[in-house]
C-alpha positions in Angstrom: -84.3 83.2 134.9 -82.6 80.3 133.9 -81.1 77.8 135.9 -77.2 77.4 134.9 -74.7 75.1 136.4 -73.0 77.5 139.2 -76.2 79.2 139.6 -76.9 80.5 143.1 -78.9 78.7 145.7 -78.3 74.8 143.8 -75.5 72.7 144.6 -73.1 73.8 141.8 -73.1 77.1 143.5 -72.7 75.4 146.7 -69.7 73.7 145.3 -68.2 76.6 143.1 -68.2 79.0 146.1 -66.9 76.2 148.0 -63.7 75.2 146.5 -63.2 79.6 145.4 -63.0 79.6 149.7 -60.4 76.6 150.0 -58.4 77.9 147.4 -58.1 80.8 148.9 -57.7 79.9 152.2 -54.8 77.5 151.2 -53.3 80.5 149.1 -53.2 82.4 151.8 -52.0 79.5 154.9 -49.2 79.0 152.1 -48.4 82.1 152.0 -48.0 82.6 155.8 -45.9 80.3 156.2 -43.5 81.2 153.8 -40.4 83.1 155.2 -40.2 87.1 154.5 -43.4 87.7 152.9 -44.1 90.4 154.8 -41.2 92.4 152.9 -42.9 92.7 149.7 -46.2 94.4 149.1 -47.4 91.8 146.0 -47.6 89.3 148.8 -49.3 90.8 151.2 -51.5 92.3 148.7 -51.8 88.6 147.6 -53.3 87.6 151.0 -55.3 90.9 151.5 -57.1 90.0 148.3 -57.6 86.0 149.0 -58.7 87.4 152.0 -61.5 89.5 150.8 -61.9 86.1 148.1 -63.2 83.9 151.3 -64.9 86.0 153.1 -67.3 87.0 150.1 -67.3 83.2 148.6 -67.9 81.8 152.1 -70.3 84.3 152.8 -72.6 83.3 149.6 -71.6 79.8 150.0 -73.5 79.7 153.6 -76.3 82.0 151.4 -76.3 78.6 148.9 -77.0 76.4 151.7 -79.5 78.1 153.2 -81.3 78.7 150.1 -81.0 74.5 149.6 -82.3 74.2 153.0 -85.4 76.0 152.9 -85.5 75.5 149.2 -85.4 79.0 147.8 -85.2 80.8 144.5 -82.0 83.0 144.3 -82.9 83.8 141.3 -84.0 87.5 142.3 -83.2 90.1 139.6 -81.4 92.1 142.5 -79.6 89.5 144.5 -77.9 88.5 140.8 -76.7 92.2 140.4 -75.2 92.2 143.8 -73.4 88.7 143.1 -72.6 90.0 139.6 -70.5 93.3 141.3 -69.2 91.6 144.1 -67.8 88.5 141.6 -66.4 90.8 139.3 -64.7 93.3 141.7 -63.3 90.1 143.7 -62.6 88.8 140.3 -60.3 91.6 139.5 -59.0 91.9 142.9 -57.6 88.5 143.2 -56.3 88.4 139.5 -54.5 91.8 140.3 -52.6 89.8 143.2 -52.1 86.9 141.4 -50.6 88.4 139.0 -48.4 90.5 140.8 -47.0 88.4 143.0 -46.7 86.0 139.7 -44.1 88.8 138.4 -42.1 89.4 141.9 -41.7 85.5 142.3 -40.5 85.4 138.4 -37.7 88.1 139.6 -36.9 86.7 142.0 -36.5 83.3 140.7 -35.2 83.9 137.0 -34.2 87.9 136.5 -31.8 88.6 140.1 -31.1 84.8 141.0 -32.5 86.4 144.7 -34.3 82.5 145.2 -30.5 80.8 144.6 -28.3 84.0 146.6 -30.8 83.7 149.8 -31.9 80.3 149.9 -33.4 81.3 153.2 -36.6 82.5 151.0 -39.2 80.3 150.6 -39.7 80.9 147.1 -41.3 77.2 146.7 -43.9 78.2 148.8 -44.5 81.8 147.2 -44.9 79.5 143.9 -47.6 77.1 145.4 -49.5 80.1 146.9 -49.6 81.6 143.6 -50.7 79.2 141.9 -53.8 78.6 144.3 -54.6 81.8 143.8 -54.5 81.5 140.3 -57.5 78.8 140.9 -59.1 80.3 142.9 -58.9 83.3 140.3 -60.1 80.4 137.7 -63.3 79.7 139.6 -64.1 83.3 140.4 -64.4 83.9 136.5 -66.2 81.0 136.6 -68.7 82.0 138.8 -68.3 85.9 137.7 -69.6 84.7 134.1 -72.3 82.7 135.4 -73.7 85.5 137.0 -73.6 87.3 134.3 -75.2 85.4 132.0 -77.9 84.9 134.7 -78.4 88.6 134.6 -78.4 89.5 130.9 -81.4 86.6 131.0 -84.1 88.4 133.1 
């Protein structure tokens, strides 16, 4: 297999899967400290799915250092196809909530006025937290194509 920048086991990887888990994690503290949240389902789907994001991108990011550590090949034709699933399933979990919550906020702030009637949202804070999960989104796909090049190359 070839190596490719983002590759598992080098320190692209490391750093890809890296920032994927502080983007999400800051999505989602953004998120929590927002007021009212909790009353509308894109948002908390939004944090279920950055959830899921940094568990899985923090999980292969401590997969990337051990394989620096011992220096190992993670370039097995059956590790790929498990990154390749779980990158593109994550993928399209987290730019289902992104998107979502992307079209409550724009109601909210544009369509009913709700942001300028209830100023007591925090619909600044909704907008950051989208955004972050917007990059994280950004370096999923990232990562999701890498693997997938890496796996149409065996």
């Amino acid at each position: 297999m070839k190596v490719v920048v983002g590759s598992p086991g080098t320190w692209s990887g490391l750093l890809l899967r890296t920032g994927q888990c502080v983007f999400a994690g800051a999505s989602i503290g953004v998120m929590l400290s927002a007021f009212g949240f909790s009353n509308y389902t894109a948002f908390c789907y939004l944090i279920a799915s950055m959830g899921l994001q940094a568990l899985w991108s923090l999980g292969l990011a401590c997969l990337d250092v051990y394989a620096l550590r011992i220096r190992r090949d993670l370039h097995n034709p059956v590790l790929v196809s498990l990154f390749v699933v779980g990158d593109w399933v994550t993928a399209t979990l987290s730019l289902a909530a992104a998107c979502s919550s992307a079209g409550v906020t724009v109601l909210f702030v544009r369509d009913v006025d709700f942001c300028r009637r209830y100023p007591q949202l925090s619909c600044g804070r909704y907008e950051i937290s989208i955004v972050l999960a917007f990059l994280t989104w950004l370096l999923i796909a990232v990562s999701s194509l890498v693997m997938f090049w890496l796996l149409a190359s065996v």
